[in-house]
C-alpha positions as CSV (number, residue, x, y, z in Angstrom):
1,X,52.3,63.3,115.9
2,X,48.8,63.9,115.9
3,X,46.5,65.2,118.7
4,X,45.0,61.5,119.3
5,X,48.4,60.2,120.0
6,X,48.9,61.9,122.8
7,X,46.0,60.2,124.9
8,X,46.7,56.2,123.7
9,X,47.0,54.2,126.2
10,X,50.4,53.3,125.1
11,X,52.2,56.9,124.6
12,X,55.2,57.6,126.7
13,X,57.1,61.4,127.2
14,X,60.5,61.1,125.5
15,X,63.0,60.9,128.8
16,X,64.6,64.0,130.0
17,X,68.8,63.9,130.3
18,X,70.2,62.6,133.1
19,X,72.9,64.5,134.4
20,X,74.0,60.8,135.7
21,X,74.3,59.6,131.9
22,X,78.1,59.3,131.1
23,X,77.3,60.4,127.4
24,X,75.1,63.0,128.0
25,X,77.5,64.8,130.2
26,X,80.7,63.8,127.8
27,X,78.3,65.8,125.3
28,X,77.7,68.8,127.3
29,X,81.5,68.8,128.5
30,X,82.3,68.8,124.3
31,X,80.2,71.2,123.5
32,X,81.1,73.7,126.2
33,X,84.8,73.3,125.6
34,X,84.1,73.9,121.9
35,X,82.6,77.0,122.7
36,X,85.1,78.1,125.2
37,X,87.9,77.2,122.4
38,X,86.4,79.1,120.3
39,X,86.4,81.9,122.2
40,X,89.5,81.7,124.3
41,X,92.5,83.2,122.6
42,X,95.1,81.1,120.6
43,X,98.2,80.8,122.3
44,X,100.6,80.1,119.8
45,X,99.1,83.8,118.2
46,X,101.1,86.4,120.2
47,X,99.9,90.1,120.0
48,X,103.1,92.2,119.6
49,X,102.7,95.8,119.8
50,X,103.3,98.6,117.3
51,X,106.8,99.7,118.8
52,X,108.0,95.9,118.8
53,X,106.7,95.5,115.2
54,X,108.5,98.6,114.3
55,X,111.8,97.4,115.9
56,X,112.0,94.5,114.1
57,X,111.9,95.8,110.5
58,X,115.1,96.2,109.1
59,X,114.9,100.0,107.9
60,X,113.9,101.5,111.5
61,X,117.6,102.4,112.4
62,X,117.8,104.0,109.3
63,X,114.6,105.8,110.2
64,X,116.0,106.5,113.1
65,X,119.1,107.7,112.1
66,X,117.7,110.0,109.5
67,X,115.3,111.9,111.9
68,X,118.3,112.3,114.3
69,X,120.8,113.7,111.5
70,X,117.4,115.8,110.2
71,X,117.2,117.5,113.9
72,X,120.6,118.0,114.3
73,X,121.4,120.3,111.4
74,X,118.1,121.7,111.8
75,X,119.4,123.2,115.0
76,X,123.3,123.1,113.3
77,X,122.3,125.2,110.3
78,X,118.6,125.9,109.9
79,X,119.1,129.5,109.2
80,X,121.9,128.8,106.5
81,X,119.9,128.2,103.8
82,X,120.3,124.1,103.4
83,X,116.7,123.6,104.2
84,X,115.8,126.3,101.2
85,X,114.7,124.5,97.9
86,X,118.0,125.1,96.6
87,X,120.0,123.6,99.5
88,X,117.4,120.8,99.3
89,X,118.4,119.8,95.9
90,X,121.8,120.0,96.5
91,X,122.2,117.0,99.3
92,X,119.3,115.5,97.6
93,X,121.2,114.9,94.5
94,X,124.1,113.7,96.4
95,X,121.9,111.5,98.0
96,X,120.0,110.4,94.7
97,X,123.5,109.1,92.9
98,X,124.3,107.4,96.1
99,X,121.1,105.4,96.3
100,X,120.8,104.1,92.5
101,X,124.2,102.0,93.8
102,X,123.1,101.4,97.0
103,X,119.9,99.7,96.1
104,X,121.4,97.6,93.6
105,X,124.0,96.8,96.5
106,X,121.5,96.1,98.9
107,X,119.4,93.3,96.7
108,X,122.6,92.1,95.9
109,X,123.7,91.8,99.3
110,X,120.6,90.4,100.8
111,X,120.9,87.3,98.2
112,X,124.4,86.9,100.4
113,X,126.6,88.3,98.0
114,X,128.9,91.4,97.4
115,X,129.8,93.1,94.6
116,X,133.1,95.3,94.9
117,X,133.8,96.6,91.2
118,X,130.4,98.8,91.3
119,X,132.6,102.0,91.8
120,X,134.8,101.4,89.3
121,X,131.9,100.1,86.9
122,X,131.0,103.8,87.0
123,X,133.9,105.5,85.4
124,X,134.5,102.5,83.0
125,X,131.0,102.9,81.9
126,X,131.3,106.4,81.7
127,X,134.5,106.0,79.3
128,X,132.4,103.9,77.0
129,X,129.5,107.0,76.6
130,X,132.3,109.6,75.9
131,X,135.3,107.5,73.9
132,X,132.8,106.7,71.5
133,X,131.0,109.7,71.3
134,X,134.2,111.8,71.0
135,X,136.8,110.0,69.2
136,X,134.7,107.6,67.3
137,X,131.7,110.1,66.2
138,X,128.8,107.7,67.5
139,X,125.8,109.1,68.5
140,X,125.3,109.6,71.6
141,X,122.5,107.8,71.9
142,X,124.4,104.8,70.8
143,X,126.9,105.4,73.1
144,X,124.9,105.2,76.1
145,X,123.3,101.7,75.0
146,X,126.8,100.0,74.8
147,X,127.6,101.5,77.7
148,X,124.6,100.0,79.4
149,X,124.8,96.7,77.1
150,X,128.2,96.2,78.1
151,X,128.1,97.0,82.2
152,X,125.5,94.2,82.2
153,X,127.6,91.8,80.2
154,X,130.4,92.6,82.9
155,X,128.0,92.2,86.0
156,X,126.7,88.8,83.9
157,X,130.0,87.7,84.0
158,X,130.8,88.8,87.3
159,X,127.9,86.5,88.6
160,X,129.1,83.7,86.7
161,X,132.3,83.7,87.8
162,X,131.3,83.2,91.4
163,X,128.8,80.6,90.5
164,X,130.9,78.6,88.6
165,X,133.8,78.8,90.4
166,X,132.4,78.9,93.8
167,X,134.6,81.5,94.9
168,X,133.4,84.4,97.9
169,X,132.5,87.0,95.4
170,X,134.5,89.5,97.3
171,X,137.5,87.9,95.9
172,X,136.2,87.7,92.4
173,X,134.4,91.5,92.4
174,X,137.9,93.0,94.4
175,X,139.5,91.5,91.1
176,X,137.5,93.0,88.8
177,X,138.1,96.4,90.7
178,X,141.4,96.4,89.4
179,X,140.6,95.2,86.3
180,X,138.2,97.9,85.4
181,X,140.2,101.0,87.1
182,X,143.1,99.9,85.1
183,X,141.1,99.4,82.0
184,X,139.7,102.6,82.4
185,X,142.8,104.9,82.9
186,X,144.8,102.6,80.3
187,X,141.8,103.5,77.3
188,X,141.5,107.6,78.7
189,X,145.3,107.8,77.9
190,X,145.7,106.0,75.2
191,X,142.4,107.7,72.9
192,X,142.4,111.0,74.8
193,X,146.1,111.0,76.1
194,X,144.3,112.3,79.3
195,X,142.5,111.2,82.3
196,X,139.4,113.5,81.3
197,X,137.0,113.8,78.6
198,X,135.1,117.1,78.0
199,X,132.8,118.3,75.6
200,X,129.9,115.2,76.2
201,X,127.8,117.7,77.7
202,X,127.6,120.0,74.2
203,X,126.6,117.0,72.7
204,X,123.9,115.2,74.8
205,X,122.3,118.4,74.8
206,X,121.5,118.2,70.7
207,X,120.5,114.6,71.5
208,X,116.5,114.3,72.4
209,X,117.4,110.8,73.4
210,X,120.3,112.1,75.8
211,X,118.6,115.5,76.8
212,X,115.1,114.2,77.4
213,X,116.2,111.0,79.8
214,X,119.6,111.6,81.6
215,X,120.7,115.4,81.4
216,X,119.2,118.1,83.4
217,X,116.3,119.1,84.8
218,X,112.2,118.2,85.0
219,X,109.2,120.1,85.0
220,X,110.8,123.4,83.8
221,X,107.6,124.9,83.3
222,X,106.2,124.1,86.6
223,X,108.9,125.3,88.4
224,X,109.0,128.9,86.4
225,X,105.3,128.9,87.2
226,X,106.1,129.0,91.0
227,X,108.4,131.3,90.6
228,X,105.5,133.7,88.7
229,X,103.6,132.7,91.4
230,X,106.7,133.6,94.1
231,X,106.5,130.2,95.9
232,X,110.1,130.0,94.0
233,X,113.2,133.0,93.9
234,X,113.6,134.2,91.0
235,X,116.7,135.2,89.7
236,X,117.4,138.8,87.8
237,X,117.2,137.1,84.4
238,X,113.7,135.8,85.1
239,X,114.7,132.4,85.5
240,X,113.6,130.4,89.1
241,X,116.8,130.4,91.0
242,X,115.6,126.2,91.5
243,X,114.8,125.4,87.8
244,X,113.8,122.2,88.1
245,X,113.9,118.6,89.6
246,X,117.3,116.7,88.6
247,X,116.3,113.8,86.9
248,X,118.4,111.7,88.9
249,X,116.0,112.1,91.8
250,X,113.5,110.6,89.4
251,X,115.7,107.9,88.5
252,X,116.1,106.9,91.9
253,X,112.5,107.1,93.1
254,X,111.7,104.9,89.9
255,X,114.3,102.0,90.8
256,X,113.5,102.4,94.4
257,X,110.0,101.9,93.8
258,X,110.3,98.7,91.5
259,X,113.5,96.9,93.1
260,X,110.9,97.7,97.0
261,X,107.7,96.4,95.1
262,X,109.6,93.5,93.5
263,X,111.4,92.4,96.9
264,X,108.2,92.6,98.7
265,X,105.7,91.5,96.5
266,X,107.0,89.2,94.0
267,X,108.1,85.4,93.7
268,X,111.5,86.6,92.4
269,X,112.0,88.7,95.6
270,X,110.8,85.9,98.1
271,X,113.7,83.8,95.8
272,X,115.9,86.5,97.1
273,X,115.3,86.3,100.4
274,X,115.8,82.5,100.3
275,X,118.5,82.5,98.3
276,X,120.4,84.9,100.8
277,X,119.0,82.9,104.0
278,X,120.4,79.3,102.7
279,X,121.0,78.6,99.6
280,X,121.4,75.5,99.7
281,X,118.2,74.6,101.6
282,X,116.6,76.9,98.4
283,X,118.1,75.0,95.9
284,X,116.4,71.8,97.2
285,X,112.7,73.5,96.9
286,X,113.5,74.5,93.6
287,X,114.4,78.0,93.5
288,X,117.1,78.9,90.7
289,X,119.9,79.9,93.0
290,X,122.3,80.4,90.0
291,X,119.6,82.6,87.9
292,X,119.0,84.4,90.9
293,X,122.3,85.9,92.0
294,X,123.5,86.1,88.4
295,X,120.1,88.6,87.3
296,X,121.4,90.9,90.6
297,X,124.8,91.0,89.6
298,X,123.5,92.2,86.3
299,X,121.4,94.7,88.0
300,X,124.2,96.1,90.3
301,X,126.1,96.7,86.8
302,X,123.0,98.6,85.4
303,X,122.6,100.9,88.5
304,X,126.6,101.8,87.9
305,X,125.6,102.1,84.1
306,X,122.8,104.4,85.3
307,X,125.2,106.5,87.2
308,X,127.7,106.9,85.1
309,X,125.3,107.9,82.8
310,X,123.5,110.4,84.2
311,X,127.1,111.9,85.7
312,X,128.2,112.4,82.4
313,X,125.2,114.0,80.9
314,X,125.0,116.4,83.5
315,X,128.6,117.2,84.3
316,X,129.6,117.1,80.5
317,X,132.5,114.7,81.3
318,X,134.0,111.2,82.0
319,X,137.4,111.2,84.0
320,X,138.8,107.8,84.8
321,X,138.8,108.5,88.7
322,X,135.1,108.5,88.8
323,X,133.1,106.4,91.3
324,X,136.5,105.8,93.6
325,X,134.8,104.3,96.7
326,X,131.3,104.5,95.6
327,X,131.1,100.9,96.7
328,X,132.0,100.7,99.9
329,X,129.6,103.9,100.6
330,X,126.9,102.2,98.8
331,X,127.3,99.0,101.2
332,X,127.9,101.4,104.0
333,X,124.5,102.9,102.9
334,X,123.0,99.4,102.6
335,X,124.0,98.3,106.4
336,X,122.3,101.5,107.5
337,X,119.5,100.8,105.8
338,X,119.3,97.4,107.8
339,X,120.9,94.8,105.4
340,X,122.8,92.1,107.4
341,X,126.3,91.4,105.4
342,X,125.7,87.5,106.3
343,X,122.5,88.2,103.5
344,X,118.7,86.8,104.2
345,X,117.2,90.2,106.1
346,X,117.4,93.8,104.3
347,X,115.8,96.6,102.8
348,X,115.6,98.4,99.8
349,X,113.4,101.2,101.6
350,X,116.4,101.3,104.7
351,X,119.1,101.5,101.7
352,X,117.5,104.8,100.6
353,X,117.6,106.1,104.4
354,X,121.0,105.3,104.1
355,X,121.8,107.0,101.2
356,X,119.6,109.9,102.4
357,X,121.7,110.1,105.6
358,X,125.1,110.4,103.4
359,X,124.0,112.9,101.3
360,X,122.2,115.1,103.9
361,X,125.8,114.7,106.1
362,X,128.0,115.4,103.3
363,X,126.3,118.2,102.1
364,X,124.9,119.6,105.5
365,X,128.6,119.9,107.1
366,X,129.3,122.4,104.2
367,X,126.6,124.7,105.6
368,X,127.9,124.3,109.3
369,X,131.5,125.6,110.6
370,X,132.1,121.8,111.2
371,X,135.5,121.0,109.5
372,X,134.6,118.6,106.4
373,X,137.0,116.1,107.6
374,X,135.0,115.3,110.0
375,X,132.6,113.8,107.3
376,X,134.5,110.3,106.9
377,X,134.5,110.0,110.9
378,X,130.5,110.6,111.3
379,X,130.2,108.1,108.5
380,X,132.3,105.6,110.1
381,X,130.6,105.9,113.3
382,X,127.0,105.7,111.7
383,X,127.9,102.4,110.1
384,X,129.5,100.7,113.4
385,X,126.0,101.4,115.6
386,X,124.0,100.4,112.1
387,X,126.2,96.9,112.2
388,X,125.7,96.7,116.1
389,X,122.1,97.5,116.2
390,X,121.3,95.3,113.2
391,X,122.9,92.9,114.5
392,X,120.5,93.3,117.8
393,X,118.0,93.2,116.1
394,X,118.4,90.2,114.0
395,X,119.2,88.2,117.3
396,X,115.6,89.4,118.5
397,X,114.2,88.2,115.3
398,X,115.6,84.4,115.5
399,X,114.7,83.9,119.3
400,X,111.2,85.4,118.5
401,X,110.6,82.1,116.0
């Protein structure tokens, strides 16, 4: 519009609003509830603080649990020598067996499933690493594949068992206990015409693959370093009185670390979950139910495998009572850790608590004047508050949705 146009004769100012007009004020009202809305909070988005959040993950009774058992034999036996390196390693190894099986327990469980022949999975596996390295001259390397080869066929079959069948894999896997003890003792005697096998220590030690994986110690040289250094005792021979880090710790970290990152962050773990909340409802979106619980049954037999393993490298023998009620501890360690046994809601980080808490217990009442009995009781009571306190828990978690 030009300068002229504002002087014709005919030019007229464009009309102001009226706050009378009906659409005017319909678009001032939109416009200022637009704003406000965006603004105001959302109240279907509730701000929960960081003690709630905390509560409602599954491994904070572990937590928990493990701080309280960490200050009580801090003021119990904190001038024994447990919290030295050496006593250090000592319920940390304890701890370290206990949580390969309990993590393998605790996927398995939180797919909805049990698996009661992992105990005596460990000393049949172990029979198969020193019967054929014994009596049938195999390497030992060999021996140790079929030992793992075959403890995942078993766990395979396991799985498909209670698939196919639809039976409660507590009846099937409570069968298989049996079955495998029995195998187990039946073999020992009948190659060895003894319970125990010796001498499989001699010969993983002239094995690199034996030696370097499964028996011993790592980071020699670091650890005789501190001891130069005097950060580590040192023995009279020269040696650190600590040499090393027992490769089952490292084992442990290493499946902790993959079963936590592949529960958390993969499409197979969100299948687990599913799978353990309702199956059935996963099966209709498409998630392989059968694949699912069948892999973690194969994967509870390769932690036992990895046990037995590792026990008979470092011990230098298999006896046929090996693993006797590793399983139940494992699940004991996996419902401290914050695994529901109705499946759908677990852990693998609260597992490791758990097993942490049994090895630190077992081990720690040793250093006290506590009479070891007592172990089984304190064990027994730390699984009925886990149970109870999960089970709180969980309720807070399904009214909160």
């Amino acid at each position: 519009m030009g300068v002229a146009d504002l002087f014709h004769p005919n030019h007229r100012k464009p009309p102001a609003s009226d706050p009378q007009d009906p659409a005017a004020s319909a678009a001032t009202s939109g416009a200022t509830s637009a704003a406000t809305s965006a603004t105001a909070p959302d109240e279907r988005v509730r701000e929960e603080s960081w003690f709630r959040h905390l509560l409602n993950r599954p491994e904070f009774a572990a937590l928990a649990g493990t701080v309280m058992v960490f200050l009580v034999f801090g003021l119990a036996a904190g001038n024994s020598g447990m919290f030295n390196l050496d006593g250090i390693m000592n319920w940390s190894q304890v701890a370290a067996y206990l949580g390969l099986i309990s993590v393998g327990a605790c996927m398995l469980m939180i797919a909805g499933e049990f698996d009661l022949s992992i105990g005596s999975m460990i000393g049949f596996a172990g029979m198969m690493v020193a019967l054929p390295t014994m009596y049938f001259h195999w390497p030992i390397w060999l021996a140790i594949l079929f030992a793992f080869a075959g403890s995942m066929l078993l766990g395979a079959l396991n799985g498909y068992l209670v698939m196919r069948t639809r039976l409660p894999s507590f009846i099937v896997t409570l069968a298989f206990l049996f079955i495998l003890r029995g195998l187990t003792l039946a073999l020992s005697v009948m190659f060895a015409d003894r319970t125990i096998i010796s001498g499989v220590g001699d010969v993983a030690r002239e094995d690199w693959f034996a030696h370097t994986f499964f028996q011993g110690v790592a980071f020699k040289g670091l650890f005789v370093s501190l001891g130069h250094l005097g950060l580590v005792k040192m023995l009279d021979n020269g040696t650190p009185l600590v040499p090393g880090i027992p490769k089952v710790l490292l084992w442990w970290l290493a499946l902790a670390v993959v079963c936590a990152f592949t529960l958390a962050k993969t499409r197979f773990g969100n299948w687990i979950f599913a799978v353990g909340g309702d199956a059935n409802a996963a099966k209709n979106v498409g998630v392989p139910v059968r694949r699912v619980k069948i892999s973690l049954f194969v994967l509870t037999a390769f932690c036992s495998a990895l046990y037995a393993v590792l026990q008979v490298c470092d011990i230098g023998s298999a006896a046929a009572d090996r693993g006797l009620q590793a399983e139940f501890e494992a699940i004991i360690a996996a419902v401290i850790g914050g695994t529901l046994l109705t499946g759908g809601y677990g852990s693998v980080v609260g597992a490791c608590f758990g097993a942490l808490i049994f090895g630190v217990v077992q081990i720690g009442i040793t250093y006290t004047n506590v009479d070891s009995d007592w172990f089984r009781v304190f064990l027994g009571v730390m699984l009925l508050f886990a149970v109870l306190f999960n089970h709180y828990v969980r309720g807070r978690v399904a009214a909160s949705r």
